[in-house]
C-alpha positions in Angstrom: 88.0 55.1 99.3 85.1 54.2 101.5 82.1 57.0 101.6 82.8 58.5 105.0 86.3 59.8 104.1 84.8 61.0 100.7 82.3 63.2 103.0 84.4 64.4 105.5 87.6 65.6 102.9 84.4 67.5 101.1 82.7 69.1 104.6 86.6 70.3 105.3 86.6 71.7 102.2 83.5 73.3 102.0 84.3 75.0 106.1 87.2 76.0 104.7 86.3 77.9 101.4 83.3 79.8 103.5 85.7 80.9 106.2 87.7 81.8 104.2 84.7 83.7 102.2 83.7 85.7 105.4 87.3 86.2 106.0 87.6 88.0 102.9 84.1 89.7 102.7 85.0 91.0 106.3 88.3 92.1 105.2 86.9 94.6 102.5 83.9 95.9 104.4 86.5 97.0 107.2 88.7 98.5 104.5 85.6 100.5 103.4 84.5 101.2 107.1 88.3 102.5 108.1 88.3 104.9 104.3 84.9 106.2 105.0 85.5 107.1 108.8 89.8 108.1 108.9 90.4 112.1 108.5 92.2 113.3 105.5 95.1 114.4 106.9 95.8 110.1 109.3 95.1 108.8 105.7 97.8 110.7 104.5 100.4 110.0 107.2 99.3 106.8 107.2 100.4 106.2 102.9 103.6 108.1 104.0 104.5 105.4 106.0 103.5 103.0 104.2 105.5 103.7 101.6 108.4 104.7 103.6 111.2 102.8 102.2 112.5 100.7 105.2 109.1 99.5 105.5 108.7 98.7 102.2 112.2 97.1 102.5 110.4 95.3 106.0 108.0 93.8 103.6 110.0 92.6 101.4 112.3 90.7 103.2 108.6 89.3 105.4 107.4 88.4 102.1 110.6 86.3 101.3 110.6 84.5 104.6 107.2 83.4 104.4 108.1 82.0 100.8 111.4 80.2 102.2 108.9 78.6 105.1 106.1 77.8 102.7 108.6 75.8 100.5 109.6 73.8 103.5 106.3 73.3 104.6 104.9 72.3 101.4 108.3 69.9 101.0 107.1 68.2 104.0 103.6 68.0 103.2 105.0 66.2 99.8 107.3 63.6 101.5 104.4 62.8 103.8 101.4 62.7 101.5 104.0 59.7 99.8 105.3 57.7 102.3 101.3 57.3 104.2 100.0 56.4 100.3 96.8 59.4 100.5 96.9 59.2 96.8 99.1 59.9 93.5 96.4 63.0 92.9 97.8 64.8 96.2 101.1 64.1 95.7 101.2 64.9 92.2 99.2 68.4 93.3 101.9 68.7 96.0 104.8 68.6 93.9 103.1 71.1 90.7 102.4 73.6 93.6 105.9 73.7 94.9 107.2 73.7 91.1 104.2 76.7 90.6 105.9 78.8 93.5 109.8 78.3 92.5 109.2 79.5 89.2 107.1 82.4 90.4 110.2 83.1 92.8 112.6 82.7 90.1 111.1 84.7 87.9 110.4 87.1 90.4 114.2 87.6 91.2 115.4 87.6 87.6 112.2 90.6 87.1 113.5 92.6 90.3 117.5 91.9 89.2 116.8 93.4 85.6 115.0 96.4 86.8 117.4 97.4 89.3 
């Protein structure tokens, strides 16, 4: 692998982890803005409906979806990394990521089965 491409994979990664940084430190200072400014009585209706069944039911089903798509993407992402050679590494990282999340699934289902 010649320098350059060693350089750029590691400036994508570094843009990446802090946007994703400010993302999240933005993310908990407007939580903490919206608590400290929101009436008592919004903040209430507001966890009503939040836990209003159908939308946690909403969620659910959202929350499945994105897991279905992420398999499929991730499935893609697999085949690809192999057939254009990137590296066994990727590949190999691919693959234990897509085993990680259909175990968590699995075992998510056989949790949610048994306690219903």
């Amino acid at each position: 692998m010649p320098i350059f491409e060693s350089i750029q994979i590691s400036g994508i990664c570094i843009g990446v982890g802090a946007a994703l940084t400010f993302l999240g430190v933005g993310h908990l200072a407007g939580n903490y803005l919206v608590k400290a400014v929101m009436p008592p009585r919004i903040h209430e209706a507001s966890l009503r409906e939040e836990n209003y069944e159908r939308n946690i039911r909403v969620r659910e089903k959202d929350g499945w979806n994105a897991s279905r798509i992420t398999i499929y993407i991730l499935l893609l992402l697999t085949v690809a990394s192999a057939c254009m050679n990137i590296g066994l590494f990727v590949t190999i990282l691919l693959v234990s990521v897509i085993i990680i999340e259909s175990s968590l699934v699995t075992g998510s289902l056989i949790y949610y089965e048994k306690r219903m």
